[in-house]
C-alpha positions as CSV (number, residue, x, y, z in Angstrom):
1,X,27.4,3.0,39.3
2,X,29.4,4.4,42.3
3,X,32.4,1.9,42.1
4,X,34.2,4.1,44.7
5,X,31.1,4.0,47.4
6,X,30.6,-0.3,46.6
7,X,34.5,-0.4,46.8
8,X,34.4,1.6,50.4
9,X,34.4,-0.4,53.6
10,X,31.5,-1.4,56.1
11,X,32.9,0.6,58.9
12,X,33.3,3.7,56.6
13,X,30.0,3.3,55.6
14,X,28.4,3.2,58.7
15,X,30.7,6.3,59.9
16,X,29.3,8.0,56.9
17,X,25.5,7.1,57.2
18,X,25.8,8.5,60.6
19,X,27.6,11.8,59.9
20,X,24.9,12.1,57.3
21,X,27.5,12.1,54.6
22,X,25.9,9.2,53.0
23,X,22.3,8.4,52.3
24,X,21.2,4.5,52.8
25,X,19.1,5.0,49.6
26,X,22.1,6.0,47.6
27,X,24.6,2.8,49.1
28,X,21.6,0.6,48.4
29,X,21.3,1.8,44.9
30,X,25.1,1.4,44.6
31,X,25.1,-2.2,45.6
32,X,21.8,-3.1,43.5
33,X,23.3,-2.0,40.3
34,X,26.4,-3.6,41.5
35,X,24.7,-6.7,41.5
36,X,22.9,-6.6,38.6
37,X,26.2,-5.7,36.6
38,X,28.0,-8.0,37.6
39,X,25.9,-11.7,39.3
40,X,25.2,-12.5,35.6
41,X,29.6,-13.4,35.8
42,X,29.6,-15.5,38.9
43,X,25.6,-16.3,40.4
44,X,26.3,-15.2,44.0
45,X,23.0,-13.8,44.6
46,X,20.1,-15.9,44.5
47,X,16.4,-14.6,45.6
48,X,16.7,-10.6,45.8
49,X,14.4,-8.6,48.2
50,X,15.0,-5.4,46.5
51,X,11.4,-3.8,46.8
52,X,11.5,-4.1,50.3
53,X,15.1,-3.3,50.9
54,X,14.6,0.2,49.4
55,X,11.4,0.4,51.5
56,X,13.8,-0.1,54.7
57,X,16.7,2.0,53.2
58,X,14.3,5.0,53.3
59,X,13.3,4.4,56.7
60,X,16.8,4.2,57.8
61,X,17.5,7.3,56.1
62,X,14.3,8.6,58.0
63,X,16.0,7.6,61.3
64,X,18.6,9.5,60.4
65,X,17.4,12.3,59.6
66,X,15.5,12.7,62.4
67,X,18.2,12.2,64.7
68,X,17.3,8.7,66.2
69,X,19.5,6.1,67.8
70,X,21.1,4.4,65.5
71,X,22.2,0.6,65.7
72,X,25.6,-0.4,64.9
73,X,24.7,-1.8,61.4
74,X,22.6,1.3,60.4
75,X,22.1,1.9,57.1
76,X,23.9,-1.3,55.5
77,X,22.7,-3.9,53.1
78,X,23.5,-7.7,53.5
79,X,23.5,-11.1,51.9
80,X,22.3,-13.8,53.6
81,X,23.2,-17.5,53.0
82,X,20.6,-19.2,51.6
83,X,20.8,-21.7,54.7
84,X,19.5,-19.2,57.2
85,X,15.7,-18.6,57.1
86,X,14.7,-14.8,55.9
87,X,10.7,-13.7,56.7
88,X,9.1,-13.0,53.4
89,X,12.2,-14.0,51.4
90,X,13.2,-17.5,49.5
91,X,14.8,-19.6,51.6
92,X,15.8,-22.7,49.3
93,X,19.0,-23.9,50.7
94,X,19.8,-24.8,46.8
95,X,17.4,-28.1,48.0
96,X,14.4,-29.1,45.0
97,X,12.0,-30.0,47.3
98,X,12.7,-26.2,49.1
99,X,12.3,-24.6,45.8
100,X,9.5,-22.3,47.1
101,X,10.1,-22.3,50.5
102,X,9.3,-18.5,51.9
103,X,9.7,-18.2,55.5
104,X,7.4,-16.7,58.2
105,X,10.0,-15.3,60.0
106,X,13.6,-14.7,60.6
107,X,15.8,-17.1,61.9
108,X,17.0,-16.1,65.5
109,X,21.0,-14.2,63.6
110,X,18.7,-12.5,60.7
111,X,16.2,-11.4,63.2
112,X,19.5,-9.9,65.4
113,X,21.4,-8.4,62.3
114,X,17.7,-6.3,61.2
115,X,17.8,-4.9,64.8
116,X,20.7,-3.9,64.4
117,X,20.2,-1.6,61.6
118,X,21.2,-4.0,58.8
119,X,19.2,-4.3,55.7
120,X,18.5,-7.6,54.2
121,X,18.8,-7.1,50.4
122,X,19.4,-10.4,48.8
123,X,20.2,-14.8,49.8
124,X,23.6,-15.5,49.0
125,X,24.3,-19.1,46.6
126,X,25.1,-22.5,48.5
127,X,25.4,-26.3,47.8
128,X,22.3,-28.2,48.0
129,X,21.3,-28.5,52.1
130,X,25.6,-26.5,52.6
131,X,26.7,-30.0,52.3
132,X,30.2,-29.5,50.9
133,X,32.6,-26.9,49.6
134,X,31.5,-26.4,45.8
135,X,28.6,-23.9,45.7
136,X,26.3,-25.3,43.3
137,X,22.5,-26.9,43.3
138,X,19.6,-28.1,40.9
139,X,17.9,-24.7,42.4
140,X,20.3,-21.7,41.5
141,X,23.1,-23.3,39.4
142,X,26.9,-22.9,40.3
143,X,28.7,-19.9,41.9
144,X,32.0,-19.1,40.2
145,X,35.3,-17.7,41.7
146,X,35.4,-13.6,40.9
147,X,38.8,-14.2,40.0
148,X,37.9,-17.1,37.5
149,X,34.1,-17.8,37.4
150,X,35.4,-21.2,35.8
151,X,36.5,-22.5,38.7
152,X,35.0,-23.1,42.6
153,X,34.3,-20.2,44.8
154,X,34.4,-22.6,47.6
155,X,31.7,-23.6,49.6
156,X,29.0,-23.7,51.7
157,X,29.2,-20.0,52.0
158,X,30.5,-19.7,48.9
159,X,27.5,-17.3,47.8
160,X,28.7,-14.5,50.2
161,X,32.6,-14.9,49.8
162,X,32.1,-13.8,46.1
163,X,29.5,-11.6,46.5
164,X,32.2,-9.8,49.2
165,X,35.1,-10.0,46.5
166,X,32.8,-8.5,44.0
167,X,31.9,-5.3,46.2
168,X,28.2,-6.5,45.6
169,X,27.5,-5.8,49.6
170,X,29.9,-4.7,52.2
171,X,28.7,-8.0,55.0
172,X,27.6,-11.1,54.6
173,X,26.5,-13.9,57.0
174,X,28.1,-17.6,57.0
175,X,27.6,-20.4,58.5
176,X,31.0,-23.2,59.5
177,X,30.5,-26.9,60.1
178,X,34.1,-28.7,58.7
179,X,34.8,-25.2,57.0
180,X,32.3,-23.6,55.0
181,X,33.0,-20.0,56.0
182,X,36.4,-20.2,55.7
183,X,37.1,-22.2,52.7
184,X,35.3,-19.7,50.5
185,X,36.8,-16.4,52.3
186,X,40.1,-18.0,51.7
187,X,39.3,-18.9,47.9
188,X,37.7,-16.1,47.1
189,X,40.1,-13.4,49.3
190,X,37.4,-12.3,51.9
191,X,37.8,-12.5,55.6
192,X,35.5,-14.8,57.5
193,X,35.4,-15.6,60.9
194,X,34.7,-19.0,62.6
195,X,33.5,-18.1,66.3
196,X,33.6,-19.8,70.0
197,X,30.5,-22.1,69.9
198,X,28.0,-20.1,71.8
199,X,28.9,-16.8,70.8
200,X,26.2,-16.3,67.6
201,X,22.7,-17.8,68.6
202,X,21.5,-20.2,66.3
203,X,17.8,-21.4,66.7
204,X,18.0,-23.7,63.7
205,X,20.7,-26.3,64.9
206,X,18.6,-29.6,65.2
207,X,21.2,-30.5,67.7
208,X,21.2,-28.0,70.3
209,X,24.3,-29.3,72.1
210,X,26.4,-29.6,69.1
211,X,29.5,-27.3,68.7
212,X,30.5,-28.6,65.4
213,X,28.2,-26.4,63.9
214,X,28.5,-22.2,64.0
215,X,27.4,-19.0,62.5
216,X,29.3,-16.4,61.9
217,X,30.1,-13.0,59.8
218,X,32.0,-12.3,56.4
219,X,33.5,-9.2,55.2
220,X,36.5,-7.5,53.4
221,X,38.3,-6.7,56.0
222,X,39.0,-7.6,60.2
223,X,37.3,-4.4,61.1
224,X,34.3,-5.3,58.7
225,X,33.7,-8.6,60.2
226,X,34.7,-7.3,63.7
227,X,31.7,-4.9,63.4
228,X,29.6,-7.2,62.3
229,X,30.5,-9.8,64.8
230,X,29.8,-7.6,67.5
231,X,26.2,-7.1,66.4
232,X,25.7,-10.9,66.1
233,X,26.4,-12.2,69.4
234,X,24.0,-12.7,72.4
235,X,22.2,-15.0,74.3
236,X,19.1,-16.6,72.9
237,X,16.9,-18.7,75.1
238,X,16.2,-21.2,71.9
239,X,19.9,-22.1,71.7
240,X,21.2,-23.4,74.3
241,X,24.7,-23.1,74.0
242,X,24.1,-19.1,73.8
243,X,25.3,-17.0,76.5
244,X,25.3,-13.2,77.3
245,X,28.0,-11.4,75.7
246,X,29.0,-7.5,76.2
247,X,29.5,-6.4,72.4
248,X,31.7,-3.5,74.0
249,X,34.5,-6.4,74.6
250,X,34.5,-7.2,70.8
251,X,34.1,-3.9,69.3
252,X,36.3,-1.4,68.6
253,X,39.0,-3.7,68.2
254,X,42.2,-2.9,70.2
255,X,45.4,-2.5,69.5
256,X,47.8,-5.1,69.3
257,X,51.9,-5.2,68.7
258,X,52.5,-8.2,66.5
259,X,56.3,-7.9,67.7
260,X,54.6,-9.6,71.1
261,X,52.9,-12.4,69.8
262,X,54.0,-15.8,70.0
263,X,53.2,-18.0,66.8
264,X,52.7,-21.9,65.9
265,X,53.0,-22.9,62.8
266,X,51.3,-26.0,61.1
267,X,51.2,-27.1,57.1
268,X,49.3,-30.1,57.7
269,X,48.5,-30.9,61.7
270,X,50.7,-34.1,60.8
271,X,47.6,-35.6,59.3
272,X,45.7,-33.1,56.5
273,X,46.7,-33.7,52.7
274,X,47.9,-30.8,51.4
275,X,49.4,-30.2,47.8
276,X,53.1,-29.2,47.2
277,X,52.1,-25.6,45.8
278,X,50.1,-24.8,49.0
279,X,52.8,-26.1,51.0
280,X,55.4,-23.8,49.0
281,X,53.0,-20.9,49.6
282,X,52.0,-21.2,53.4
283,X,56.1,-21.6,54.0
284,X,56.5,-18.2,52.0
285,X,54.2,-16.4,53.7
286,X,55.6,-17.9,57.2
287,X,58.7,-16.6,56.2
288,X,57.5,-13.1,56.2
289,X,55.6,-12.5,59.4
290,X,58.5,-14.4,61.2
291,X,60.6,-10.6,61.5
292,X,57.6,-9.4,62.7
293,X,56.5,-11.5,65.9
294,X,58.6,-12.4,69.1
295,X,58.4,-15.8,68.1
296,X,57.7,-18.2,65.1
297,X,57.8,-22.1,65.1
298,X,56.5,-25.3,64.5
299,X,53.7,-26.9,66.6
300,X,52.9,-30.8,66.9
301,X,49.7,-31.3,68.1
302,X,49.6,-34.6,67.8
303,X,46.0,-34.8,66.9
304,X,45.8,-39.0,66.4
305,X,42.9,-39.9,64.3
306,X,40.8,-36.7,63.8
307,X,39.4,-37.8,60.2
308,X,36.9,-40.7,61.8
309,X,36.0,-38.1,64.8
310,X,34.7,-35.9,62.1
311,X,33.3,-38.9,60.2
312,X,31.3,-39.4,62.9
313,X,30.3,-36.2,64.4
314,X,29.5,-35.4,61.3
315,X,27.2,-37.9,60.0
316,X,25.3,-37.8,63.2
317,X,24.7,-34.1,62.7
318,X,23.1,-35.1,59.6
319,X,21.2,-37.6,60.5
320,X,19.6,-35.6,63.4
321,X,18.2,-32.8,60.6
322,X,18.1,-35.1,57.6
323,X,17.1,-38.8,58.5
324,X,13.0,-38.3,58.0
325,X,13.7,-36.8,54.6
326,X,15.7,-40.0,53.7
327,X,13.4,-42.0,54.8
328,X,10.8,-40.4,53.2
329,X,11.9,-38.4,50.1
330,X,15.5,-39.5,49.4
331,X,15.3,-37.9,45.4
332,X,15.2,-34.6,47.1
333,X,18.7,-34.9,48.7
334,X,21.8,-34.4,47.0
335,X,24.7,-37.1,46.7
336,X,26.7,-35.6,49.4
337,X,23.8,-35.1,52.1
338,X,22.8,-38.9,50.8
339,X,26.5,-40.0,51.7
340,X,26.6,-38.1,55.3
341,X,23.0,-40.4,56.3
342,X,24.8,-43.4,54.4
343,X,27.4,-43.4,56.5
344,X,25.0,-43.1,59.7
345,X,24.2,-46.8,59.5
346,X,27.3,-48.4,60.4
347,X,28.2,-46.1,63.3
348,X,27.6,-47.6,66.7
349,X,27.0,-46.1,70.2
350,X,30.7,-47.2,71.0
351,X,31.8,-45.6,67.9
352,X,29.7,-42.3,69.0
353,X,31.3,-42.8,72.3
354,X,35.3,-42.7,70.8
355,X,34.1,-39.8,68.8
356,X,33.7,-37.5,71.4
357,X,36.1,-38.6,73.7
358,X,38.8,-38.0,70.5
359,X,36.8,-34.4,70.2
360,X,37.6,-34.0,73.5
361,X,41.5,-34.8,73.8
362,X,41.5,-32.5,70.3
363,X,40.6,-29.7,71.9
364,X,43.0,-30.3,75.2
365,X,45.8,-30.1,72.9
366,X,44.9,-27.5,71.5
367,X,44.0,-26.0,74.7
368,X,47.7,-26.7,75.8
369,X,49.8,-25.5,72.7
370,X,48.0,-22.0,73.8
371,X,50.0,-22.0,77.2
372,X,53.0,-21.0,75.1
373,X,51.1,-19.9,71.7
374,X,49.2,-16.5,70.7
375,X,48.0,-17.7,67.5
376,X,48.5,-20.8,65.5
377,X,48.5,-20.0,61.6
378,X,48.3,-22.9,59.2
379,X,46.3,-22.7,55.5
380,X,42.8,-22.6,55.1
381,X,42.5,-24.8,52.2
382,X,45.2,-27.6,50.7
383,X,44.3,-26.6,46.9
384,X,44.0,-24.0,44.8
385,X,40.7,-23.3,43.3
386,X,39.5,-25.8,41.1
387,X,36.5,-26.1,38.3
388,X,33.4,-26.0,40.1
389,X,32.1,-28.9,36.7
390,X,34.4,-30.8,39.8
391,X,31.9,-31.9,42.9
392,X,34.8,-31.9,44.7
393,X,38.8,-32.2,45.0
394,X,39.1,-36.2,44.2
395,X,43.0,-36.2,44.8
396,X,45.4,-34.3,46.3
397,X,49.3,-34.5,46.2
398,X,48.5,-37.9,44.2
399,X,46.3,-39.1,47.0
400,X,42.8,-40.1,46.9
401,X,40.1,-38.6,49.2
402,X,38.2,-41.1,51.3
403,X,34.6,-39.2,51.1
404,X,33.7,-35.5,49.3
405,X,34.9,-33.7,52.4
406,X,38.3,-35.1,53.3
407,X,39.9,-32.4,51.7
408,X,38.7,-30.5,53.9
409,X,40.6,-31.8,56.8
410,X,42.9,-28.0,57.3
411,X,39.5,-26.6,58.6
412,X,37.4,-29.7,60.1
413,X,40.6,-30.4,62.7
414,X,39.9,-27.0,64.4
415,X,36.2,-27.5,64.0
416,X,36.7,-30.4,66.4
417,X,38.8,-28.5,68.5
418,X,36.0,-25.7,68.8
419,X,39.0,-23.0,68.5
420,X,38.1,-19.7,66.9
421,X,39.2,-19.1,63.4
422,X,39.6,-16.7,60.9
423,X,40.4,-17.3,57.2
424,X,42.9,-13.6,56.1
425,X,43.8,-13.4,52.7
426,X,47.7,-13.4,52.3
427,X,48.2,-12.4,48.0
428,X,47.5,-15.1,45.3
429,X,49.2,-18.8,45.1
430,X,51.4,-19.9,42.4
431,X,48.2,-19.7,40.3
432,X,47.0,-16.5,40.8
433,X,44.4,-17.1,43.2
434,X,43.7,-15.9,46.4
435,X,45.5,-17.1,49.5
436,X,44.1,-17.5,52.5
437,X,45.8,-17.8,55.6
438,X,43.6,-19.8,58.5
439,X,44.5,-17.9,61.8
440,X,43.5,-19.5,65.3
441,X,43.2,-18.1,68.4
442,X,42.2,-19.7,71.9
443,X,39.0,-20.5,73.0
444,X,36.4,-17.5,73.8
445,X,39.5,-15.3,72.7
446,X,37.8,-14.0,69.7
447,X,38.1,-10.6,70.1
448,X,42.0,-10.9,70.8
449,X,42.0,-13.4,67.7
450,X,40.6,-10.6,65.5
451,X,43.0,-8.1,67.1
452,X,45.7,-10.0,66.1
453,X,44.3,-10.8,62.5
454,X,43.6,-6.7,62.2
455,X,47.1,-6.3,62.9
456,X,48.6,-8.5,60.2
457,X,46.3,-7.5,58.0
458,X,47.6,-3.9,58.4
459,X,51.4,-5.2,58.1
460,X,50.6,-7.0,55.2
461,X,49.1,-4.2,53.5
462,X,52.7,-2.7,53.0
463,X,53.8,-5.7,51.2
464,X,52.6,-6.3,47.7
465,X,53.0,-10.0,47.9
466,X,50.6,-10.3,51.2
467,X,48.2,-7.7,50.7
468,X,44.7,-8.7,49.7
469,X,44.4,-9.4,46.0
470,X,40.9,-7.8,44.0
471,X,39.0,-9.9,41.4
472,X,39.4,-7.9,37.5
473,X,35.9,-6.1,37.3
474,X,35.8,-5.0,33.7
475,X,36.6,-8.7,33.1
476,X,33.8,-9.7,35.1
477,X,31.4,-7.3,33.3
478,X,31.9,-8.7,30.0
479,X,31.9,-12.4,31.0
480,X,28.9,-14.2,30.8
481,X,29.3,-18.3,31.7
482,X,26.1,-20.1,32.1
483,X,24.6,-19.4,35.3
484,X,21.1,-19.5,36.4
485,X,19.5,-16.1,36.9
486,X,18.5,-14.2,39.6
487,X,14.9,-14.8,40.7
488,X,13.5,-11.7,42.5
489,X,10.9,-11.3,45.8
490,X,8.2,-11.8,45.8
491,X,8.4,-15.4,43.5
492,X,6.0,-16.4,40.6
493,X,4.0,-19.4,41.3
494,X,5.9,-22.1,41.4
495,X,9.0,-20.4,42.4
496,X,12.3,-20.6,41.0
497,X,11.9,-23.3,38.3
498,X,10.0,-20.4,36.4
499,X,13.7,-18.6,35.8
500,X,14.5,-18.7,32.2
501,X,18.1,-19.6,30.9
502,X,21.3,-20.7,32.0
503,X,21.8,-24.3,34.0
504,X,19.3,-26.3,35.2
505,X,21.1,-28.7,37.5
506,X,24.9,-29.6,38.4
């Protein structure tokens, strides 16, 4: 196996693919035996396309060779969350009564990605229907952390954050509601950008005028998921929130002098349970980016009661794609999908009404802290990785969680505000594992959020303490927990119940 070529970045990839330095074939080769080397540790990769991936690689090597325009993702294989449909591919969304699903077609960001140049090489492991932040279903088994496959790689996207930190593929695609893109990039130490609703097209959102819900890229790095990003947005007449977007205005990055940025702080939004260790951590890290902006200080947003506006955002996001399965085939949902419909039935219109009106005043406050803020940095998650066995973290800083996702409140408070946000990993916690620092940026300013991120990024690189940790690889060779196995395209009959070994449900 190359490790050096796996371990190379997306934008150096594509900067050799098009110098004809670097043969698709040969990345693609690199990242398969990647995968199979190391998967059997942590079960990021579900269904694998690899026949047809190699089929495409040699194409795009074609193109090359010939001296044909080349997109900006030329070249470059990809995970794609198991949420997202793929033509040809399993699409299971870890979900029993999905189990064989295969697609006829791409869903509208796939569809984007393959035009521009990317090649779709494997689905990335998610909870059952991405409801909640523990990736693991009765379909695929558990994903494990690549720096403890023990314990949770976060969730929903938790399939690509640890295919990312285990070099498997240089991009990945995600998908955010109350913070499944983030959560895992923070646990995991992978970047992963929550955009402006609108930005990324998204055909598949049963509510078409919901902005709770985004898509958006994952890589190792800013520039990585910059790139990416820029090849994802665009209008799409099937999504009405879509608009036009000049990818020129998102990528190359540009420069930007962290000694001019202006910085809120946050541990908690006054409201968000957070343990003492992240707390410790997140003031640590604040500590050392304060020499290096013009300014650095606490922000009060004053928020009020943010938990029941997600309560019941949420659960009537659910309903809308979920009710006529509950009605009609409840056994096939998971206890957290179950609990979102559950809660459904005691929201009224008036309630419905408050909700987005307190969506609303969110995102004004917001909206006003960034009259005298740049960026607003608070953490991405309020825990350290914990045992994925664990459906989810029960108590925090001795406090009970109301429902599965209240721990999730650091990410679901800017979901309401619609605010782009970007998890960047900041060194390990007290335990080890990877911090990741949740940095916001104003509304539509997502290419000047990911300027900024590039540019800590790059000042933390300097400092051992802040610099973006690496999972142990030999380790992850040589381990070998129970995890279900990978099935391959095209499926048997019957699909992935056929796999042999490891865990059967969780």
């Amino acid at each position: 196996m190359n490790t050096t070529l796996v371990e190379t970045s997306a934008v150096e990839l594509r900067r050799l693919i098009g110098s004809r330095q670097l043969s698709p074939v040969e990345l693609l080769d690199a990242c398969i035996t990647r995968i199979e080397a190391l998967n059997p540790a942590i079960n990021a990769i579900c269904a694998t396309d690899f026949t047809r991936a190699r089929a495409a690689a040699r194409q795009a090597e074609s193109q090359v060779m010939r001296g044909e325009p080349l997109g900006p993702l030329h070249g470059l294989p990809m995970g794609i969350k198991d949420l997202q449909d793929t033509e040809g591919l399993l699409t299971t969304c870890g979900n029993v009564r999905l189990r064989g699903n295969v697609p006829a077609a791409d869903n509208a960001l796939v569809a984007r990605l393959r035009a521009a140049g990317a090649i779709v090489t494997a689905k990335t492991n998610v909870p059952d229907m991405g409801a909640g932040a523990n990736t693991r279903n009765p379909v695929w088994g558990a994903t494990g952390n690549p720096f403890n496959p023990l314990l949770n790689a976060g969730g929903s996207s938790g399939g690509s954050a640890a295919a990312l930190a285990a070099d498997m593929l240089p991009l990945c695609t995600g998908s955010d509601t109350g913070g499944s893109l983030r959560i895992p990039a923070a646990l995991c130490g992978v970047v992963g950008l929550r955009p402006s609703p609108g930005l990324v097209a998204n055909d598949a959102r049963p509510l078409g005028w919901s902005v709770i819900s985004v898509l958006g890229p994952m890589g190792r790095n800013v520039a990585d998921t910059a790139l990416m990003f820029a090849a994802s947005v665009g209008h799409d007449a099937r999504d009405p929130l879509s608009y036009p977007v000049d990818a020129a205005s998102l990528w190359p990055l540009k420069e930007i002098d962290l000694s001019t940025l202006r910085v809120g702080t946050t541990e908690d939004f006054g409201l968000c349970i957070v343990d003492p260790e992240i707390r410790r951590v997140f003031r640590q890290r604040i500590e050392a980016i304060r020499p290096l902006v013009a300014s650095c200080e606490p922000v009060d947003l004053q928020l009020g009661d943010a938990d029941r506006a997600f309560d019941i955002l949420r659960a009537e996001s659910f309903v809308a794609a979920f009710a006529d399965t509950f009605r009609n085939a409840p056994e096939t949902l998971g206890p957290n999908v179950r609990a979102n419909v559950e809660m459904a039935a005691a929201i009224t219109l008036a309630d419905r009404a408050w909700a987005h009106l307190e969506q609303t005043r969110i995102s004004r406050r917001f909206a006003k802290a960034f009259e005298q803020y740049d960026l607003i940095l608070a953490p991405t998650t309020p825990v350290t990785p914990f045992p994925w066995t664990e459906l989810y973290a029960g108590n925090i800083d001795g406090q009970a969680m109301r429902n599965y996702y209240h721990w999730l409140g650091l990410t679901y408070v800017v979901t309401l505000a619609t605010n782009p946000a970007l998890s960047l990993p900041c060194g390990s916690d007290e335990h080890g594992m990877p911090f990741g620092l949740q940095v916001i940026g104003r509304l539509r300013g997502d290419a000047q959020l990911m300027a900024a991120a590039q540019a800590l990024e790059q000042a933390f690189a300097s400092m051992p303490t802040l610099r973006r940790t690496r999972p142990n690889v030999d380790a992850l060779r040589s381990a070998r927990p129970e995890l279900k196995s990978i099935v391959t395209h095209p499926p048997e009959i019957g699909g992935p119940e056929k796999s042999s070994g490891g865990m059967t449900a969780v």
